[in-house]
N, C-alpha and C positions, 0 to 999 in steps of 0.2 A: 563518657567519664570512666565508666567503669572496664573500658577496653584499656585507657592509658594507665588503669593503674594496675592492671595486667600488665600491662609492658613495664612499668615500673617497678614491678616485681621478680618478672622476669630476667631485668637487666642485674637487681641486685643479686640472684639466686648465680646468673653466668658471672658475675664478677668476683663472687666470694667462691664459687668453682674451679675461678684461674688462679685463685690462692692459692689452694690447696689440693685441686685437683691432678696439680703437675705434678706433683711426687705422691697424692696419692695418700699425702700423709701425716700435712703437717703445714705450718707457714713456709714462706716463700722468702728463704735469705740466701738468694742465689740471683747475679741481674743472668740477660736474656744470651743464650748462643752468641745471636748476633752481634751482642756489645758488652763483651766481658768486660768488669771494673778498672781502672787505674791503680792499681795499690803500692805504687812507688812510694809513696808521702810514709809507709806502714815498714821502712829500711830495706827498700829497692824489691819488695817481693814483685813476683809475680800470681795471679790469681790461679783459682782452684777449682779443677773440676768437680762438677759435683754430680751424681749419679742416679739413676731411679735401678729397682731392683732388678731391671735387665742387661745395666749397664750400659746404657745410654745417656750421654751426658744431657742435665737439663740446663745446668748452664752455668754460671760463674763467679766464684765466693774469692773476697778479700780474707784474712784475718790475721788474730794476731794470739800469742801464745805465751806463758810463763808456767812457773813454779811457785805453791803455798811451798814452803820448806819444811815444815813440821805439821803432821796430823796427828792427834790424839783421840783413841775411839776405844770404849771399853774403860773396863775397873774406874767408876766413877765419874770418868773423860768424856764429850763427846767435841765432836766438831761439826760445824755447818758449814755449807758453800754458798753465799750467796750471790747474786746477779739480776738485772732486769736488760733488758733491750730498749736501746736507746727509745726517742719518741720516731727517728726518721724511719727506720726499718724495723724488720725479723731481724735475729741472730738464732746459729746452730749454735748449741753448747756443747764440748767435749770434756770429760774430767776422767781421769785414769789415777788408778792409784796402787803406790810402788813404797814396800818394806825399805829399813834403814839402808840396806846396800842397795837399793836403785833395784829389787826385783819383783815382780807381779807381787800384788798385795789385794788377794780377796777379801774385800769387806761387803756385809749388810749392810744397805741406803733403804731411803723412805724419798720421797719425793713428793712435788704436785700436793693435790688436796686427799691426795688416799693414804690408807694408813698399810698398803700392801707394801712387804718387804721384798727389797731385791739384791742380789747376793751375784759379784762378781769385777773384776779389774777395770770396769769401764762404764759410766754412764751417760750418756748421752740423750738430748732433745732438741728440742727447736721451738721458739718464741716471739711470738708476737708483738710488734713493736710496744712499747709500755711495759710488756706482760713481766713481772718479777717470778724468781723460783728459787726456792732452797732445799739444799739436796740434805739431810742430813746423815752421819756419818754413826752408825749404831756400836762396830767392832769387827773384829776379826770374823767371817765367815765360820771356823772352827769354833769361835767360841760359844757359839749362840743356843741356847737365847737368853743365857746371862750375863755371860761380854765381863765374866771379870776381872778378865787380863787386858790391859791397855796396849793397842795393837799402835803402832810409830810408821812414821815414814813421810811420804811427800805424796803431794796432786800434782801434775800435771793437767791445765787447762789450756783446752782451743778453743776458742770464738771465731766462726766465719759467720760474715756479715756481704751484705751485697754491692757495697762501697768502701771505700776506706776513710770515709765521714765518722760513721757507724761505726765500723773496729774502734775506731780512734777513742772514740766515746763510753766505749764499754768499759766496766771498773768493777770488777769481784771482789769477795772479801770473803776471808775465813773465817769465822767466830767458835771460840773454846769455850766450854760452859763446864763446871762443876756441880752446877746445883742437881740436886736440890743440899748438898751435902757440905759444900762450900759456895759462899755468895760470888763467884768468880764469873766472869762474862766478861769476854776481849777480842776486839777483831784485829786482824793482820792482814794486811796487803801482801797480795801478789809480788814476784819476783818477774817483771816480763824479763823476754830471753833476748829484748835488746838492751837492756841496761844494766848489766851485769860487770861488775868489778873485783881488783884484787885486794883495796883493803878498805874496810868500814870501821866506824865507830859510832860508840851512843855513851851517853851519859845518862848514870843510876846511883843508886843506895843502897847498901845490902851490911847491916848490920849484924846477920847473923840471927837475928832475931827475927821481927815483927816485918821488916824489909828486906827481901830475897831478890835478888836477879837470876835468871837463866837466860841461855841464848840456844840459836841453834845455827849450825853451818853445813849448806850445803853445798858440794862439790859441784861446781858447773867449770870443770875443765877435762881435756879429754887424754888426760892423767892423773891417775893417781895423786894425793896430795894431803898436807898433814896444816894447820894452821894455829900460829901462834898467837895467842892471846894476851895482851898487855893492858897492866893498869893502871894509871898515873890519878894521882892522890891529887887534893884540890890547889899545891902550888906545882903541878905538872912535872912532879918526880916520880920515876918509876917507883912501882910498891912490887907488883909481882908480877911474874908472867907465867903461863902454861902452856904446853903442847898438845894441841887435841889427836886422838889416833889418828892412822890413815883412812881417809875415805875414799871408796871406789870412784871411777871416771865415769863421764859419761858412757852407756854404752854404744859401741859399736855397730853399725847395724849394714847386714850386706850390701840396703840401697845408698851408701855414703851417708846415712841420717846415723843423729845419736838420739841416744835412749836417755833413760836416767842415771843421774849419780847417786853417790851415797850421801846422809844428810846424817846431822850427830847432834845429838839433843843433853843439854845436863847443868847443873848448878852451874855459876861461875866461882862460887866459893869450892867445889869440888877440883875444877878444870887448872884452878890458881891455887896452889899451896900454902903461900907468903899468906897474909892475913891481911885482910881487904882493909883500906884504911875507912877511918871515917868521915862521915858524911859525904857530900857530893865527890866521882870519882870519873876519869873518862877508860870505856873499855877501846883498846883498839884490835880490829881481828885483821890479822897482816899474811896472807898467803905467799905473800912475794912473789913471783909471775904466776901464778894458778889463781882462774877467776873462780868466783862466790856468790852466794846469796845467801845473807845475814838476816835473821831476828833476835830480835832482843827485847825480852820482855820481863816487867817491875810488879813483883808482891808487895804491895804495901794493905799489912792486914788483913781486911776484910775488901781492900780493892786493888783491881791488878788492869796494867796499860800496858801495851806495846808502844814502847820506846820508837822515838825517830831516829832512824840510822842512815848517815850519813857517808857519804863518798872517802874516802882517806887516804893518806899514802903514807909510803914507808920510812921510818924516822932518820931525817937527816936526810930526806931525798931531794934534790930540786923542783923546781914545780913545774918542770916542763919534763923532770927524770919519767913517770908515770907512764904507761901503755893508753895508747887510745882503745874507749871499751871494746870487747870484741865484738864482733856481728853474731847475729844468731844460725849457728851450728846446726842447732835441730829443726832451720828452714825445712829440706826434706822430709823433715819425719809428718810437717800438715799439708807437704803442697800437692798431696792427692792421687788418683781421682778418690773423693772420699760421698760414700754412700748417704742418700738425702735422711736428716735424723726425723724421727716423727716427731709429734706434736707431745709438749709436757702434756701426762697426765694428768687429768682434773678432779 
């Protein structure tokens, strides 16, 4: 009896070794050499190498990737990232993070269960099926460790998973907090890089008072681009429109991949001159052929939502006038070989 529960011991100790002893470093969200995943179902990818520190591939990651469009971190701001791994597998998590024009944005994070600070353009781990994690988001690296200037920009997230079951099912969220100073806490959905469009709308409130809107818009085309913003009053007559500055393209990147654009955060009472009308109103944000990833989000008081933002087109267009959405552009920039992430810290 007590040989087989050696061997029952045994088997458990080799089985959680093949976990993690293949890279050495972490869960295992990569399938085998032998039988890389399907990830056609994920907009016709193909899967991704994944690496141990010799550069040896260990074997084979699906995933899928977007944009938070606005980060706020510092002078009374913070933001978190959060995520968990479906119940089917691991997932790698990648998060990078880039200032208003789409360039390297050094920030202090905290992660896992330590309270150790870490300081730089890129964080990354890897998770165990169930296992959740939030990264949070302190400020600008330069400003620390008081963080009183509120540092802006965008995340870029990658999830590779070892199937495309698992991609499919992964779902991040950004959440803004002001407290302890304002009662504020609001989460935001991802931008994935396949659903991306040229014009959105949402409907809000903005009084001027007690009820404020802002938005933000960020440039997912691989030009330059400027977008107009309209506002129709609650019998669907134009009230005012604005022009937001230009924002940078995607960038360019020698292996045919793009990087980031620029992203542009501000009142809409600022962005719209006319005087917002009253009560309910519809924002529409119209790039005319240059795609976007729109947020929009509602002060009221002591409580604040991100608004649902919806698909649109440009007024007076047919409904068949529209672009089919584009495909995602910055497939190269995840399909690899990319090196095995270790395991969240605990």
């Amino acid at each position: 009896m007590r040989n087989k529960s050696l061997l029952l011991f045994a088997l458990i100790i080799l089985a959680a070794a093949s976990l993690y002893s293949a890279a050495g470093n972490g869960p295992v969200y990569w399938s085998p050499v032998a039988s890389p995943p399907d990830c056609t179902a994920l907009g016709g990818e193909s899967p991704v190498a994944i690496t141990d520190s010799s550069g040896a591939t260990l074997g084979y990651s699906c995933y899928v990737s977007g944009t938070f469009v606005w980060l706020a971190a510092g002078g009374g701001w913070g933001s978190s990232i959060r995520v968990a791994a479906p119940a089917s597998a691991a997932i790698g998590v990648d998060y990078s993070f880039y200032d208003a024009s789409g360039n390297d944005l050094k920030l202090d994070t905290t992660s896992g269960g330590g309270a150790s600070t870490s300081s730089g353009n890129e964080v990354n781990f890897a998770l165990s099926a169930d296992q959740p994690a939030e990264v949070d988001l302190l400020g600008a690296t330069s400003g620390a460790p008081g963080y009183g200037a509120t540092a802006t920009g965008s995340v870029y997230a990658v999830f590779y998973c070892p199937d495309e079951t698992t991609c499919g099912n992964v779902l991040p969220q950004l959440l803004y907090s002001a407290l302890p100073t304002t009662p504020w806490s609001l989460s935001v959905p991802i931008a994935w890089d396949t659903a991306l469009w040229t014009q959105w709308s949402a409907e809000g409130i903005d009084d001027g008072g007690a009820n404020r809107i802002s938005l933000a818009i960020y440039n997912e085309d691989i030009t330059a681009a400027s977008y107009t913003v309209s506002v129709y009053d609650s019998t669907g007559s134009l009230a005012g429109t604005g022009t937001t500055p230009t924002l940078p393209p995607l960038q360019s990147f020698a292996d045919g991949s793009y990087g980031e654009g620029g992203t542009y955060g501000t009142l809409l009472s600022d962005l719209v001159p006319a005087s917002l009308p009253s009560g309910i109103f519809k924002i529409l944000i119209d790039g005319g052929t240059k795609y976007s990833a729109v947020e929009v989000l509602q002060f009221s008081g002591p409580a604040a939502t991100a608004l649902q933002v919806a698909y649109d087109t440009t007024p007076g267009a047919s409904p068949g006038a529209a672009a089919l959405r584009r495909p995602n552009l910055r497939r190269a920039r995840a399909s690899g070989p990319k090196p095995a992430f270790r395991a969240l810290a605990k």
